[in-house]
N, C-alpha and C positions, 0 to 999 in steps of 0.2 A: 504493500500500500504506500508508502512512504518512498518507496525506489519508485513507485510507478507516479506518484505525485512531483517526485522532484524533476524526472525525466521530462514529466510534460513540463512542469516549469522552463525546465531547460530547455526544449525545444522552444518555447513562445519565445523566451529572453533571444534567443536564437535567430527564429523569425525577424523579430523587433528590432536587433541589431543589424539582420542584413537587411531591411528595409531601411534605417536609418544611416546605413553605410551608402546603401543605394541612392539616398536621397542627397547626400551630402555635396557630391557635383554641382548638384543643379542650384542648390544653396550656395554654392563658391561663386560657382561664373554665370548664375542667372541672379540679380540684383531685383528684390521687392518693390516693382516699380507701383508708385501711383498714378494711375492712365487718366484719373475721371477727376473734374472740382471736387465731389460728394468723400470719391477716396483723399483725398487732400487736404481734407475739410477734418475728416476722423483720423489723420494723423496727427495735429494742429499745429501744420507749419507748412511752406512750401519754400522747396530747395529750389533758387536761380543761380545759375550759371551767368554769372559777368563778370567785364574785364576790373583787372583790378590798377593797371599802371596807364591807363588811355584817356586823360582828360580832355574832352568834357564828357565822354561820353560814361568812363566806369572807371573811378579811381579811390583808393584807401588816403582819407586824410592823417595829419598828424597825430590827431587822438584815436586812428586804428577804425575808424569810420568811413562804410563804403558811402560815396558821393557820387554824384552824376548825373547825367539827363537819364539814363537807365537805372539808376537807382532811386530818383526821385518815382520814375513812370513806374518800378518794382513795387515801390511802397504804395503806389497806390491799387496795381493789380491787389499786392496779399491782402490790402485794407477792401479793397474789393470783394475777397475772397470770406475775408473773417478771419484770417489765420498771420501770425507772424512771420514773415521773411528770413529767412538763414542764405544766407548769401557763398554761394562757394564762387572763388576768384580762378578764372581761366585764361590760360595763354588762347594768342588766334589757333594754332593749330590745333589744340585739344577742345575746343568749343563742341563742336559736333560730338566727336567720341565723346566726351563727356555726356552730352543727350542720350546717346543711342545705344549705352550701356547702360543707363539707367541711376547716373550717380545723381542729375539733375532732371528736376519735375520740366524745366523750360529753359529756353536763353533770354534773354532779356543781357546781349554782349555786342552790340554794334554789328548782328547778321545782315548784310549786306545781300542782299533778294538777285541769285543769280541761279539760275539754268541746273547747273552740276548742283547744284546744291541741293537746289530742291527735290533732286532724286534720294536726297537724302533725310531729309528732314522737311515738315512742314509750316512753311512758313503761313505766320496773318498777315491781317491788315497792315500796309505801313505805317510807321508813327517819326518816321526822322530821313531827311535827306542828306546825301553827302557829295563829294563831287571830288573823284582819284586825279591828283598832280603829281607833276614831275619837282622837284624843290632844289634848289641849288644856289651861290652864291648869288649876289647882286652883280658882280664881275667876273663872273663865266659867261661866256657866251652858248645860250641854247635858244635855237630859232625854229628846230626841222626834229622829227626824230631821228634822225639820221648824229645830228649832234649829239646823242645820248650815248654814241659807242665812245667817244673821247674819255669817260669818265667810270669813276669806279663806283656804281650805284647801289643803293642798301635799300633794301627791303623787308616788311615783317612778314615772315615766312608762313605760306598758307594765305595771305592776305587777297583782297583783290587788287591791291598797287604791285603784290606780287605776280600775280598773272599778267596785268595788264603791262609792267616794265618789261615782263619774261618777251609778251607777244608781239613787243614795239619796237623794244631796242634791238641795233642791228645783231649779225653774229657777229660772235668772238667777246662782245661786252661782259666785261667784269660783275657779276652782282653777287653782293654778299646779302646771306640771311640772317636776322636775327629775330628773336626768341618773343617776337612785338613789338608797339610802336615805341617805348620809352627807350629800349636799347637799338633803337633804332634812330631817333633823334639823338642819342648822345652817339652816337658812330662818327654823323655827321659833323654833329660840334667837338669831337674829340680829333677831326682829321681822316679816320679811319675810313671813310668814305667820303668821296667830292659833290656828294648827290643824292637823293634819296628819291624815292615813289611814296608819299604821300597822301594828305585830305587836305581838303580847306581850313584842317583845325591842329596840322601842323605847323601853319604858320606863326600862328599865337604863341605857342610853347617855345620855337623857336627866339621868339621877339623879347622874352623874359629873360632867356638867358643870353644872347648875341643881338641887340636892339639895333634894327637897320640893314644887317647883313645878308640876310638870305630872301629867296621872293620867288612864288609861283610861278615858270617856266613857260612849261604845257600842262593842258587838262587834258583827260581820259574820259572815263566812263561816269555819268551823273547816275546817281543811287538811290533807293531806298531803302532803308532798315525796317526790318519786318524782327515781330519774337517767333521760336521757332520751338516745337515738339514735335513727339514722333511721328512718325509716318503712321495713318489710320488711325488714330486719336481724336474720333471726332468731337467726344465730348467739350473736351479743354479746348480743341483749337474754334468750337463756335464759342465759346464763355467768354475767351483771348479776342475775338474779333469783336462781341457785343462790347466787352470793357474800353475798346479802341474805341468803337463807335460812340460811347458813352462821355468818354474825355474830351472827344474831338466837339461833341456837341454841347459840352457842358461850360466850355473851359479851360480845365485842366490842362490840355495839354499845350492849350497857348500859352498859358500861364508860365507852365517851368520850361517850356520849351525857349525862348528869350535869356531867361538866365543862366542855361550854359552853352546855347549855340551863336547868342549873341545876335540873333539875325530874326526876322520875328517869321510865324509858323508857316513853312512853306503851304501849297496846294498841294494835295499825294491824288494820284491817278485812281480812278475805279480798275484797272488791272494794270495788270506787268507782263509782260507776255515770256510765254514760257515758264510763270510762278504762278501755281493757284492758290488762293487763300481759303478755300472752304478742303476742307479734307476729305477724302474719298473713304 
């Protein structure tokens, strides 16, 4: 009785452990995602993804405090939501991965609404414009793309000033990558680079530290920033485009929009072509 009691114990403990063994994988490299508001809501917080060294758009101030046009528009999503904001800080290159493995509920990180992308992630409504330059001394001469292979140019790697330098400058052109936009301005101001591929809102940063020195070139590709979750996520990405809709008509986004782009709230397109904002 007692060997036959322990045996079967023994076999369920048994069971129980290779279910638990078995299950253990998909606990490692599949992450607890919350797909919906509702699940977001019964966690009570939502995880964004934004930049953290990119002002104006996502940066950590000196009291360790995320600031920004996407951290002001973040805090109003979670206040939207009902739920507190935790902010995780992403380079450009890990933005996505970050999404698509599940470590962040959205981006709200300066996503730039293009094509390849959105085979990857689902972008909304746009909430912000931008417009990719070429950036270089006051006393260099750049007239032509063709004058871009003279110099050794920096770019933040993964970027769209990265594509669009990669697909402009002649061959043979020097470009070095770095690791986003802040060690990418200091490349420039350090010498390490003659030149960089840029936004409208590296000029400013520039003008703080080297006042007069450098000046928009050429322009590229004019943008719009969109927030971005998974692919087939319909719930979140209609909540994401009603809260756009909400701001844009209340206010709000005129509002903090000015204070850190400096330029008051552009007009954004009813589409983008080749980006849909409603999710399949």
């Amino acid at each position: 009785m007692t060997h036959t009691t322990r045996t079967g114990l023994s076999r369920r403990q048994l069971i129980a452990t290779g279910a638990a063994t078995l299950a253990m994988p998909m606990l490692i490299t599949r992450p607890a995602l919350a797909v919906t508001p509702a699940e977001i809501k019964s966690r009570g917080k939502v995880i964004i993804g934004i930049q953290g060294d990119n002002p104006p758009w996502g940066f950590v101030n000196s009291a360790g405090k995320q600031e920004g046009l996407d951290a002001d528009i973040s805090e109003l999503f979670s206040k939207e939501l009902g739920v507190p904001a935790e902010f995780v800080q992403l380079a450009v290159a890990n933005r996505i991965p970050a999404l698509t493995s599940g470590r962040v509920d959205v981006l709200f990180a300066t996503m730039a609404m293009l094509p390849e992308r959105a085979k990857a992630v689902q972008f909304s409504k746009p909430y912000a414009a931008n417009i990719i330059t070429f950036i270089a001394p006051k006393d260099v001469v750049v007239k032509t793309h063709a004058d871009m292979g003279k110099y050794t140019i920096g770019v933040a790697r993964g970027s769209v000033q990265d594509a669009d330098i990669t697909k402009t400058a002649p061959a043979g052109t020097t470009i070095r990558r770095f690791d986003g936009d802040a060690p990418t301005i200091q490349a420039l101001l350090s010498g390490q680079v003659q030149a960089v591929g840029g936004n409208i809102f590296y000029i400013p940063r520039l003008e703080e530290a080297k006042p007069g020195v450098f000046e928009n070139k050429l322009e590229f590709t004019k943008l719009y920033n969109g927030a971005c979750t998974r692919l087939g996520e319909k719930e979140i990405n209609a909540f994401i485009n009603a809260f756009i809709d909400k701001i844009k008509a209340n206010g709000e986004l005129a509002k903090v929009y000015p204070k850190w782009m400096k330029n008051p709230l552009p007009p954004f397109p009813d589409s983008v072509p080749d980006i849909p904002f409603i999710a399949s």
